[in-house]
N, C-alpha and C positions, 0 to 999 in steps of 0.2 A: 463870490470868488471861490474857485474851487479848492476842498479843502489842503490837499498836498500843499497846493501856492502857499494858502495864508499860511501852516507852519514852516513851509520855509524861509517865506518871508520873516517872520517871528525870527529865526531862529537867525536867519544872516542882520536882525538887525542887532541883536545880542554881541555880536561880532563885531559891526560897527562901533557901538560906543563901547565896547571893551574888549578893543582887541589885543592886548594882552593880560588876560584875565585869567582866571585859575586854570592852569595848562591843563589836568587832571581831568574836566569838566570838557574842555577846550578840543581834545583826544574822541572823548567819550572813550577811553578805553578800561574802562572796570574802575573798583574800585582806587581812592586814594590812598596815598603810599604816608600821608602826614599824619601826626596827634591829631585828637579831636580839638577842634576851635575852640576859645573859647564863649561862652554863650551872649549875644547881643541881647540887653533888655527889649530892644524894638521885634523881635522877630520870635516866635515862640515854635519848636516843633512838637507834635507830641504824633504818636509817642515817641522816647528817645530812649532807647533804640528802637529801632523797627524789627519785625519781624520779617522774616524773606517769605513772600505773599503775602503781607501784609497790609493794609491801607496807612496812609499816615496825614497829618492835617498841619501846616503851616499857617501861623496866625499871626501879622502885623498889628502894630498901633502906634502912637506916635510919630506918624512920620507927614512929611511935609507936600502932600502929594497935587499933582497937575494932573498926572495922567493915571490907568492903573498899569498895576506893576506888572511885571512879567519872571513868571522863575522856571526854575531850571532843576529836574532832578533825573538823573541816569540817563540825560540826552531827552528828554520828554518833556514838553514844555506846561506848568504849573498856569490855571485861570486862577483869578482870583474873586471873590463877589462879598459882600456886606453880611458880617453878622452881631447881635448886638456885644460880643468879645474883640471885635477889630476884623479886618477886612481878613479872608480866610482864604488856603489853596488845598486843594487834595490832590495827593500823587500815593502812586502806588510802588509797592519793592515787587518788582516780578516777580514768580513762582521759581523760576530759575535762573536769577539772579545771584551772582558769587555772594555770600557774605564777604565784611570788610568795610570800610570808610569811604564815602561818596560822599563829594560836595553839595550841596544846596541853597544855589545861588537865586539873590531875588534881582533884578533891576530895575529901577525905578527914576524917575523926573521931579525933583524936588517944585516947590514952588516958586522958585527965580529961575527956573531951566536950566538946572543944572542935572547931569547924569551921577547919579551912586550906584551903590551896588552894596546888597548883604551879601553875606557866606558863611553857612555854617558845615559842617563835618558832620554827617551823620551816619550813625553804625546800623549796619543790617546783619541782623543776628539768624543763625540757624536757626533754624526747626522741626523738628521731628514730626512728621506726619504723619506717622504711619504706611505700615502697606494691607492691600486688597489682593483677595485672587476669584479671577471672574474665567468662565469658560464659556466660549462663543462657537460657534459652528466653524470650522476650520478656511471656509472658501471667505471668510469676513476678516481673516489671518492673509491667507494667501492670495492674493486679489487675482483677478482675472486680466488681461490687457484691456478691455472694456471698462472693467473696474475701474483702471490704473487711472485709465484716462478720464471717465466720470470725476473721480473723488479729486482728479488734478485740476479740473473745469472749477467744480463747484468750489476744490481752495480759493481760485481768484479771484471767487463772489464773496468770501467772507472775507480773506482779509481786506478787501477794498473795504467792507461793511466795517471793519472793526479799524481803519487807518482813520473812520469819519472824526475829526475836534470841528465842532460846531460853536461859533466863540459865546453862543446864548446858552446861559445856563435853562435850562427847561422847566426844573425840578425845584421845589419846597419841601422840607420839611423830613422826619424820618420818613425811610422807604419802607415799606410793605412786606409783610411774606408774600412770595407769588404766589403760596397755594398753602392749606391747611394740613399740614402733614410734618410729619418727624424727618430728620435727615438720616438715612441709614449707609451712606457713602460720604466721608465728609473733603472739603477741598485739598486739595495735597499732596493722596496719599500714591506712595507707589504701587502702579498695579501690575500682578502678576498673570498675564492672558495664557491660557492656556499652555501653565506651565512657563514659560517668559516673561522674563522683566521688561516693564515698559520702560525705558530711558527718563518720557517724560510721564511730569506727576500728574495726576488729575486734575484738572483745571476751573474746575466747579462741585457747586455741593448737591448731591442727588438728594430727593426731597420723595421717599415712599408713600408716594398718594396712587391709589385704583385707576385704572383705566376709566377716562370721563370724567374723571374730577377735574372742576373748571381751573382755571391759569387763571389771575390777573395782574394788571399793570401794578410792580411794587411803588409805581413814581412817573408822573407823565412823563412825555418821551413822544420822538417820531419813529414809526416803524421805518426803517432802511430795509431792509431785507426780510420776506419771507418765502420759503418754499421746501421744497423735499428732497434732504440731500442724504446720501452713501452713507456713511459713518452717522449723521447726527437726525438723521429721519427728518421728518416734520417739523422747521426749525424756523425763530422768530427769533430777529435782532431787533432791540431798540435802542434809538440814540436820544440821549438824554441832555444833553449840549455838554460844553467843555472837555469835550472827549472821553467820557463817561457811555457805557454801550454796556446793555443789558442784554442774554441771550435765556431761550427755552429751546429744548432739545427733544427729540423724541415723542412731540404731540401726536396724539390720534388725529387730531383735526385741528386747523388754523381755521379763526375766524375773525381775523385780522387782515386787511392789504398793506403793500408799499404804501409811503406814505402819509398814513393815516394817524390824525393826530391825538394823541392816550391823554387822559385823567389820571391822575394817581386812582388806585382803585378801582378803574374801569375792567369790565369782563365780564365774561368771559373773554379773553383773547384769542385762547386754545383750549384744547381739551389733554391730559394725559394720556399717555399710550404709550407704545411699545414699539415702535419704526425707529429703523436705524439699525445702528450695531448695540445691541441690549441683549440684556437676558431674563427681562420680566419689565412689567409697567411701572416706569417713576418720570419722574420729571429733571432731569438737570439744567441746572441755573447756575450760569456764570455771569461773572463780572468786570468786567475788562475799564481801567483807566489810562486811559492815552497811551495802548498797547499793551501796561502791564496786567498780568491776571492778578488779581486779590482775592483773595476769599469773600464768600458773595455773607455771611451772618457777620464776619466781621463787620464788613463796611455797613450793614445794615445797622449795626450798632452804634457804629462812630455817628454815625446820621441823627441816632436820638437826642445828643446835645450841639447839634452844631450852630444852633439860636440863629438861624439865617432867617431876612428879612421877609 
């Protein structure tokens, strides 16, 4: 089934059994305007409050299930899978996301067939990111009409690549560093190009390793997309299932295809380099969950105790 269908699908079935359900959610228009809920023994978020890029993990138990659940956070639909704490979802607070009060709804099929629904209120709090100022040759500022139209092509390729929710989880276990090196850019921050503010914050964490230093897989995954694009050079997405898409940016060399299916640990995949819009060799590595961007060492840490089967 292709992927857009199944989330739509998911999402008008949401709608069927609870068609009047939390209108706030129901909108998808920003945050909620209500107190925070309050907290159901069966449903666990943590953390509480989120941070805005943030990852966060919802954890069930107790409950009387036939089928699994389906939730709901910022309009982005929550997978769930087995860990020895109770059945677990990950959703992310986008990078530029308003803080303020968002629902997070689960839906679920009890054991006699019957429809429920959790709902809890959860806050997403600022955060200070900092800012960067980076300077780039000015024709990588001013794009050329060729440019225009390149970087406009190659957008339809990524975000096709990053709209992929695959409903099989792929992945065990914590993820990996992709590569042995310090982060000297971290995710967030505002960056300042040559003398201008970028609107949007940086949306991964640069990792200062040498040109040649290998890339590996932090977590198996199918490649979706790789090739040589305007802005991010030499660039590899992986898809990780539940909507979970891992990307490397700026490789000297890809030695990875479409399709090909990763080991946690496998690699080289790539090499580090300097292609794209850069201003010296590193690696940037983002992390994208069901559209929102996270911070890619956060999530890497929420990973270490997630006790999944």
């Amino acid at each position: 089934m292709p992927r857009v269908l199944f989330v739509s699908l998911l999402t008008a079935a949401f709608f069927l059994l609870f068609p009047a359900g939390n209108s706030a959610w129901a909108r998808g228009a920003g945050p909620a305007r209500t107190g925070e809920t309050a907290l159901d023994p069966r449903m666990s978020i943590i953390p509480s409050p989120v941070d805005r890029g943030g990852p966060g993990r919802v954890i069930l138990s107790d409950l009387d299930l036939i089928h699994e659940p389906a939730g709901v956070f910022d309009g982005k639909p929550i997978f769930f899978f087995a860990t020895r704490k109770g059945l677990t979802g990950l959703f992310g607070a986008d990078i530029m996301l308003e803080p303020g009060l968002y629902p997070l709804i689960v839906n679920y099929i009890d054991g006699r067939g019957q429809p429920f629904q959790l709902s809890q209120t959860l806050r997403v709090q600022d955060k200070d990111y900092g800012t960067r100022n980076i300077s780039v040759p000015q024709s990588q500022v001013d794009l050329s009409a060729a440019d225009l139209d390149r970087a406009a092509k190659e957008k339809a390729l990524t975000d096709a690549a990053l709209a992929t929710v695959s409903p099989i989880k792929l992945w065990r276990g914590p993820f990996l560093e992709p590569v042995k090196a310090a982060i000297n850019s971290s995710f967030g921050r505002q960056t300042r190009m040559n003398g201008i503010l970028n609107p949007r914050p940086h949306a991964g964490a640069d990792y200062r390793a040498p040109a040649g230093a290998p890339v590996q897989a932090p977590a198996a995954g199918r490649v979706i997309l790789a090739g040589d694009h305007f802005f991010a050079g030499n660039s590899i997405y992986i898809d990780h299932g539940q909507g979970l898409i891992s990307m490397y940016f700026h490789l000297s060399k890809i030695l990875v295809s479409e399709g090909q299916v990763l080991e946690k640990g496998e690699g080289p995949i790539g090499l580090v380099g300097q292609t794209g819009r850069v201003t010296g060799a590193h690696l940037h590595y983002g992390v994208y969950l069901n559209g929102a961007r996270i911070d890619p060492p956060a999530f890497r840490k929420m990973t270490d105790d997630l006790e999944d089967y």
